[in-house]
C-alpha positions, 0 to 999 in steps of 0.5 A, spaced: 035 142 512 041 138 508 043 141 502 044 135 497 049 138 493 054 140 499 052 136 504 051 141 509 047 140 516 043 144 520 044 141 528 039 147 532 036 153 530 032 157 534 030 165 534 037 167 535 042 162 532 043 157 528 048 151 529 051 147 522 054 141 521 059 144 515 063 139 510 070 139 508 070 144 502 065 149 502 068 156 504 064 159 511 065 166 507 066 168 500 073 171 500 070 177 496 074 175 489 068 170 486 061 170 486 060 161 489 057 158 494 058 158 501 055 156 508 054 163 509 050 164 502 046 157 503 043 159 510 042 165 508 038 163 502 035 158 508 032 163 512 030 166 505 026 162 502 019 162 506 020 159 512 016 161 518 010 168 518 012 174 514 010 177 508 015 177 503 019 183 504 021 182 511 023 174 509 027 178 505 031 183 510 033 176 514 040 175 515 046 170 517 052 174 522 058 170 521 060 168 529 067 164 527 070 161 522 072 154 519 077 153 514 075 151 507 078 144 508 076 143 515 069 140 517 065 141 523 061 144 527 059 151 526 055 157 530 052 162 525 048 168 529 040 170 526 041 178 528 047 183 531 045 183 538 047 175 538 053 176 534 056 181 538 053 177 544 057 171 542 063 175 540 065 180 544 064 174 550 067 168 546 072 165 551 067 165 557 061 163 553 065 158 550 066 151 555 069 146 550 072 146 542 074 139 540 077 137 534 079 130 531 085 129 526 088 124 522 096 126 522 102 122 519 106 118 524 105 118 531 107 124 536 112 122 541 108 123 547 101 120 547 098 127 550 101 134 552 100 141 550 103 145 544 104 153 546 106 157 541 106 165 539 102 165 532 102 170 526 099 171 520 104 172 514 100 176 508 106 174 503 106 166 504 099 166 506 101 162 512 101 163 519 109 163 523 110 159 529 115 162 534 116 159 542 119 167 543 114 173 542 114 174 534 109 179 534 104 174 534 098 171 538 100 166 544 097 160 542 096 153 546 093 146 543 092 141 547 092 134 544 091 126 546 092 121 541 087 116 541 090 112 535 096 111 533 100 109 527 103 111 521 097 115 520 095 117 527 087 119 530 089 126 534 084 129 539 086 136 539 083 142 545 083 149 543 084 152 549 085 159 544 082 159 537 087 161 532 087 162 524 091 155 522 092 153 530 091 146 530 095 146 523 101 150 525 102 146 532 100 139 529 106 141 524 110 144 529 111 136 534 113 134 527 106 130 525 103 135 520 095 133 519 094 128 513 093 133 506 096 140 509 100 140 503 101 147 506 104 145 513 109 141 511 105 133 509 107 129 504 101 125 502 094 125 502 090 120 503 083 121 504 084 127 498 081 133 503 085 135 510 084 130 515 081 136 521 074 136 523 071 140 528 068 135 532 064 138 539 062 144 541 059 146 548 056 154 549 052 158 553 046 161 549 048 168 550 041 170 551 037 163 556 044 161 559 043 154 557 049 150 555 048 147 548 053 142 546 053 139 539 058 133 538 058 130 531 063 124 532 069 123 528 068 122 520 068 115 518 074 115 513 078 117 520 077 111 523 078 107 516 084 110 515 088 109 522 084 102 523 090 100 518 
């Protein structure tokens, strides 16, 4: 399934999950403040509509479970849960079901080293509605990135590994090495390119919380990417 109108693709699905190729723009979740379409309320309209056995009233009792999120801006994959136990399945074993989370972005400059790991306590700010970076406990998360620069230049195409998932974590860190992500106005970038945040989940391998079986899903890295650092 492809929503013509916000582009969203579904990569897998089966009884227990779905994988969904999100685009930049759409909300996973509604914050709760305004009615408006999300990936949340697309799949679940989705698993709805009628497809498969089931009278009516049982199609409508089918439900999405939010597993992890993406930010609005940023594009990629994403894994939805198609009942509670998978949820909680998923959750409540996340980092060692969890084998691999790469992320692609356009960032402005080049860092200075053409790989390394950014290591940081991280804490959400309710007020700036921004998360802090501190190298000291701040009372926040420990947090590490790993990245490698696969093109640089003025605007230069990052590889980042999540070896923790943070609010903001690649966002922060990339500000944090002076090379803010292209389009994160609110992490100190000064332009705007491609006119969205140049961050895309890329890949995501996992095991399936009830066969075992490693799943893998890698989108590659968006066109406008390697447009841009091309120049």
């Amino acid at each position: 399934m492809k929503n013509g109108r916000k582009g969203l693709e579904i990569l897998y699905e089966d009884d227990s999950i779905i994988v969904i190729d999100k685009p930049g723009g759409l909300l996973t979740m509604s914050t709760g403040k305004a009615e408006e379409t999300t990936a949340y309320s697309i799949l679940t309209d989705y698993v709805r509509s009628g497809r498969g056995s089931g009278d009516r009233r049982a199609r409508d009792r089918r439900r999405i479970f939010i597993v992890h999120r993406l930010d609005r801006d940023t594009s990629g994959v994403i894994v939805f849960a198609k009942d509670p136990e998978t949820k909680y399945a998923l959750q409540d074993d996340w980092n060692q079901i969890v084998l691999e989370r790469k992320y692609v972005a356009v960032l402005e400059g080049t860092p200075r080293l053409s790989e390394g790991t950014i290591a940081s306590y991280l804490k959400d700010n309710p007020k700036s509605m921004k998360v802090s970076s501190s190298r000291t406990d701040n009372g926040g998360r420990f947090s590490v990135t790993h990245f490698r620069v696969i093109r640089p230049g003025d605007y230069s195409l990052v590889e980042f590994e999540l070896e923790t998932g943070r609010k903001n974590q690649i966002r922060v860190h990339a500000a944090d090495i002076g090379h803010p992500v292209a389009g994160d106005r609110k992490y100190g970038a000064r332009t705007n390119p491609l006119h969205r945040l140049a961050l895309h989940a890329r890949t995501i391998s996992f095991r399936h919380p009830h066969t075992g079986k490693i799943l893998t899903f890698d989108t590659g890295i968006p066109g406008r990417f390697l447009t841009l650092t091309q120049r």
